[in-house]
C-alpha positions in Angstrom: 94.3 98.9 107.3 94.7 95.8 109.4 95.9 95.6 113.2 99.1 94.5 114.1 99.4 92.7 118.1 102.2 93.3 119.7 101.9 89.4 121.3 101.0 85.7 120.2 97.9 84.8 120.9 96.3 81.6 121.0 95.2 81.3 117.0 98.6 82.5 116.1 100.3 79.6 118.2 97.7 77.2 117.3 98.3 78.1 113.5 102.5 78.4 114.0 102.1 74.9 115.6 100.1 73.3 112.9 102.3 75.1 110.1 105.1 73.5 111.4 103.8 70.3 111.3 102.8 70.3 108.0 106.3 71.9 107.1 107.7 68.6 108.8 105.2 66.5 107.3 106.5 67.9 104.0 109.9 66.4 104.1 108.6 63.1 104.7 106.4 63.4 101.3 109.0 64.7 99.2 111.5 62.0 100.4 108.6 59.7 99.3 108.4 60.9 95.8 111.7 61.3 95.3 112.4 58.1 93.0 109.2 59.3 90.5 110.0 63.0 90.6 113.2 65.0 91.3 113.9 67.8 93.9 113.5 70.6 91.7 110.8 69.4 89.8 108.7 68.9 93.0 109.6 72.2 93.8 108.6 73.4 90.6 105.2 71.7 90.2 104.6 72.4 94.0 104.9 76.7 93.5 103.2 76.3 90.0 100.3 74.3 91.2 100.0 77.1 94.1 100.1 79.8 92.1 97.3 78.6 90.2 95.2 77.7 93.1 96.3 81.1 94.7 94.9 83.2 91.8 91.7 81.1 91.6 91.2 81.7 95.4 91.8 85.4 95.1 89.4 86.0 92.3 86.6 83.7 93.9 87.1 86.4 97.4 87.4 89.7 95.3 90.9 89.9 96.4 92.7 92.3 93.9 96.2 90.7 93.0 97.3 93.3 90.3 96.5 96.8 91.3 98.8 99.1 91.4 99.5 99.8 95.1 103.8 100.4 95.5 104.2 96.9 96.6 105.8 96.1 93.4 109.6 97.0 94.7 109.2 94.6 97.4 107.6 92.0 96.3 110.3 91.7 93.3 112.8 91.8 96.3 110.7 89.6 98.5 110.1 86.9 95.3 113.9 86.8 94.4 115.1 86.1 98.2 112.7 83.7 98.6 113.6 82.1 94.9 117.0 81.9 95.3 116.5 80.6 98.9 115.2 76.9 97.5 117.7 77.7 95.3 120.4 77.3 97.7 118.7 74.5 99.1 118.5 72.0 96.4 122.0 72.7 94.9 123.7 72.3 98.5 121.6 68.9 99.2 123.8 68.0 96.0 126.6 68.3 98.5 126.0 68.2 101.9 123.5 65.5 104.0 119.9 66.9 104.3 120.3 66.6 108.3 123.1 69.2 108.5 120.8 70.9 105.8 117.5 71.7 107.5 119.9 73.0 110.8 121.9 75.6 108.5 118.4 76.8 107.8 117.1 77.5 110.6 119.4 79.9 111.3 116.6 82.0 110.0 115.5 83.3 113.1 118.7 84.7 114.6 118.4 86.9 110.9 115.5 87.5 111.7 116.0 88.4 115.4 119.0 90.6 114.6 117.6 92.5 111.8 113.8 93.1 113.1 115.1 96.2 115.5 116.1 98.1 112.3 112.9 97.6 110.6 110.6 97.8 114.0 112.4 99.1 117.0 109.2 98.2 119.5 110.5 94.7 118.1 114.0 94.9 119.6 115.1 91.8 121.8 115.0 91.7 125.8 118.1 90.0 127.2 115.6 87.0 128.0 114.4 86.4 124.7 117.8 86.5 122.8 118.6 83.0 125.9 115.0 81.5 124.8 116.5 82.1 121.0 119.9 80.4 121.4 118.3 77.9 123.7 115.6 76.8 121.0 118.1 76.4 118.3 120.7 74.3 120.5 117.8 72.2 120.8 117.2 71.8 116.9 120.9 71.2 116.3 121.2 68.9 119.5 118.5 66.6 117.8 120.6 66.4 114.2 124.2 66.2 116.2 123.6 62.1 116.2 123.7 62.4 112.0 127.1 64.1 112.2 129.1 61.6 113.3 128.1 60.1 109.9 130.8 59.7 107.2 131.3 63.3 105.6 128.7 63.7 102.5 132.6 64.3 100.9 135.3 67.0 100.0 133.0 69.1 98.9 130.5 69.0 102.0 131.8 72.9 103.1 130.0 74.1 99.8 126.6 72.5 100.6 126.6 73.7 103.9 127.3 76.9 103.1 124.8 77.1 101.1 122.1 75.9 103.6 123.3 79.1 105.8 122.5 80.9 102.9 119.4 79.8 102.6 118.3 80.1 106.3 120.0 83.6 105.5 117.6 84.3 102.8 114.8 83.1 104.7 114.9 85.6 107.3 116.0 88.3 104.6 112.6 87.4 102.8 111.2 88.2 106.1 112.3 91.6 106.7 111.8 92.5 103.7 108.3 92.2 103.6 108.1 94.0 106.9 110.0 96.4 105.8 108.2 97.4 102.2 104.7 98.0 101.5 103.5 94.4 101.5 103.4 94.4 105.0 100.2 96.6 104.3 99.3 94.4 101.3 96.9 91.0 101.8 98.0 87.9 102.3 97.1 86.9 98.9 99.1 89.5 97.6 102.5 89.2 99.4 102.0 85.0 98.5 101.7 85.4 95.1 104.9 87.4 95.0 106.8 84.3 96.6 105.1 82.1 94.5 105.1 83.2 91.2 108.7 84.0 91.4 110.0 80.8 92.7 107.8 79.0 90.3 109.8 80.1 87.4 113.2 80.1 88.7 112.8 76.3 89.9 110.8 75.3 86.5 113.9 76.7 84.2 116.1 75.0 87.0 114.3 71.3 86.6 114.2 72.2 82.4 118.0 72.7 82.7 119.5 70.0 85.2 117.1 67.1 85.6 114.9 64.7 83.9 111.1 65.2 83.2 108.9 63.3 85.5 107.4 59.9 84.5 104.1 60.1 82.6 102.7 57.6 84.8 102.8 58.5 88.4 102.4 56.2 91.5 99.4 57.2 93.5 102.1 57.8 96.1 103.7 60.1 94.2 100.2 62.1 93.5 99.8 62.1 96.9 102.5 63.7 97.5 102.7 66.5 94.6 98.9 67.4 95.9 99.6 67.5 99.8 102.9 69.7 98.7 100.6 72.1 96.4 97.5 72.1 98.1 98.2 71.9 101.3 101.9 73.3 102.0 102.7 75.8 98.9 99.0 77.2 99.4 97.3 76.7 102.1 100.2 77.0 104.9 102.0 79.3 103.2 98.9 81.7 103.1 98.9 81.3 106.7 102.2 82.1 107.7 102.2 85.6 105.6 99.2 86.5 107.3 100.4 85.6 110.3 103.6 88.0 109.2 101.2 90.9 108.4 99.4 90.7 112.0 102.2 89.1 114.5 105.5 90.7 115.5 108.2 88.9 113.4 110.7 87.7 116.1 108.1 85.3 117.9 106.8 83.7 114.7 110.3 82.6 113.3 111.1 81.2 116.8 108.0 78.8 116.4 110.1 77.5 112.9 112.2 75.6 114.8 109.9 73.1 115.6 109.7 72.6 111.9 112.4 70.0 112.2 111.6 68.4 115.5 108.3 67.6 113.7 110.3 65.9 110.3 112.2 64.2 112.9 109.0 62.5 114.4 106.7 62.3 111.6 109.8 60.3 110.3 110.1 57.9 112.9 106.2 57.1 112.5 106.3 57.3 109.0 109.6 55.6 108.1 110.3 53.7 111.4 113.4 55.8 112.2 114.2 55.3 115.8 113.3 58.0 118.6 116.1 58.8 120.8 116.7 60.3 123.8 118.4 62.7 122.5 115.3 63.8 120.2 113.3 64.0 123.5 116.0 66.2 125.2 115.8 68.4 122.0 112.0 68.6 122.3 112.0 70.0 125.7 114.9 72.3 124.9 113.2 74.0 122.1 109.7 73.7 124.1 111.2 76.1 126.4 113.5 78.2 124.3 109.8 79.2 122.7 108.4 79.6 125.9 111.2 82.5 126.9 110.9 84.1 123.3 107.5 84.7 123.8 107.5 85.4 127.6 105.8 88.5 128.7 107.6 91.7 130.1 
């Protein structure tokens, strides 16, 4: 049995905070690796790689991974959401830009918010928090508004962003659904592996099917990258985040996502020398404080 708290305390922030950093950070390496290894591919290699490193870290803590404990149901229908979800990601950025992208997606926490009172009435929304909700993801979309005065990613553009609400939709489904099954009694470890393993071989038959095979010999940029995406993201900060899931109430934690993208937006400034805006430092404050009344105490 594990305790569930009823509020955010400071570890939970502090780890929210650093997971979305690293989730922004990611962006910026996949972008780099791009030329050496295609979108699916990454994505392949990256829940492959964690999967392995998942099951070695299990086994090296005694953490059972295959008993038989009724989590099997929702796993299979936590693994497939969270499949098709990059799914839906890596078709649509066939179609639409990746800054009208990464907003579509997080539309995840307004699934999230909406759906949570089903699964966990003491999780329903005050009238304050749904404000602090809307308020943080104006803020995300206010920082990606300057990229849609772009010209249109083409005819086609509706289908890609479609998709990206789909995804953001399957986010927050993945979500609920684990709060909702058994696995929201099952470890960390457990519920991961689910993600993981499923995703892994969806994306690997994907990359078999529409794109090239990787070079043989890899930049060390490229390394880089595949290893902070593995090691780092798909294992390490995606451990976190399902623990967090298992011992914080839902609503709060997918607010703290949308700083995910505030974070790509300023990791790529330092990193790729895109300009900071005013705008961007509007949108900081605005989802600073959307976050702020999500969390807010009665």
């Amino acid at each position: 049995m594990h305790e569930r708290k009823s509020q955010l305390d400071a570890l939970a922030v502090a780890s929210l905070v650093t997971c979305c950093f690293l989730w922004g950070l990611n962006q910026v390496a996949a972008k780099a690796a791009l030329p050496e290894v295609g979108a699916l591919w990454q994505a392949a290699l990256r829940s492959s790689g964690a999967t392995l490193l998942l099951w070695l870290w299990s086994r090296g803590r005694g953490i059972a991974l295959f008993d038989r404990d009724g989590t099997l149901a929702g796993g299979l229908v936590a693994g497939a959401l969270f499949a098709a979800e990059f799914v839906c990601i890596f078709i649509g950025l066939q179609f639409t830009t990746a800054s009208r992208m990464v907003v579509f997606i997080y539309t995840a926490p307004f699934v999230v918010a909406l759906g949570m009172p089903l699964v966990s009435p003491a999780e329903r929304l005050r009238l304050v928090q749904a404000v602090g909700l809307v308020l943080a993801f104006a803020g995300v979309a206010w920082a990606f508004s300057e990229g849609f005065s772009q010209p249109a990613a083409g005819p086609r553009q509706w289908l890609g962003d479609g998709l990206g609400v789909l995804a953001g939709v399957l986010w927050g489904a993945t979500t609920l659904a684990i709060r909702a099954s058994k696995l929201t009694h099952a470890s960390a470890e457990k519920t991961l592996l689910y993600q993981l393993a499923f995703s892994a071989l969806l994306l690997l038959a994907g990359a078999l099917a529409t794109e090239p095979a990787p070079l043989h010999a890899l930049s060390p940029l490229a390394w880089s990258s595949l290893a902070f995406q593995i090691v780092v993201v798909s294992f390490a900060s995606y451990l976190v985040w399902f623990w967090l899931i298992r011992h914080y109430p839902a609503t709060p934690i997918a607010s703290f996502t949308m700083l995910t993208p505030i974070f790509g937006l300023v990791l790529g400034a330092l990193l790729l020398a895109e300009p900071i805006t005013a705008r961007l430092l509007i949108a900081l404050a605005t989802v600073a404080t959307g976050i702020f009344l999500v969390n807010r105490r009665t």
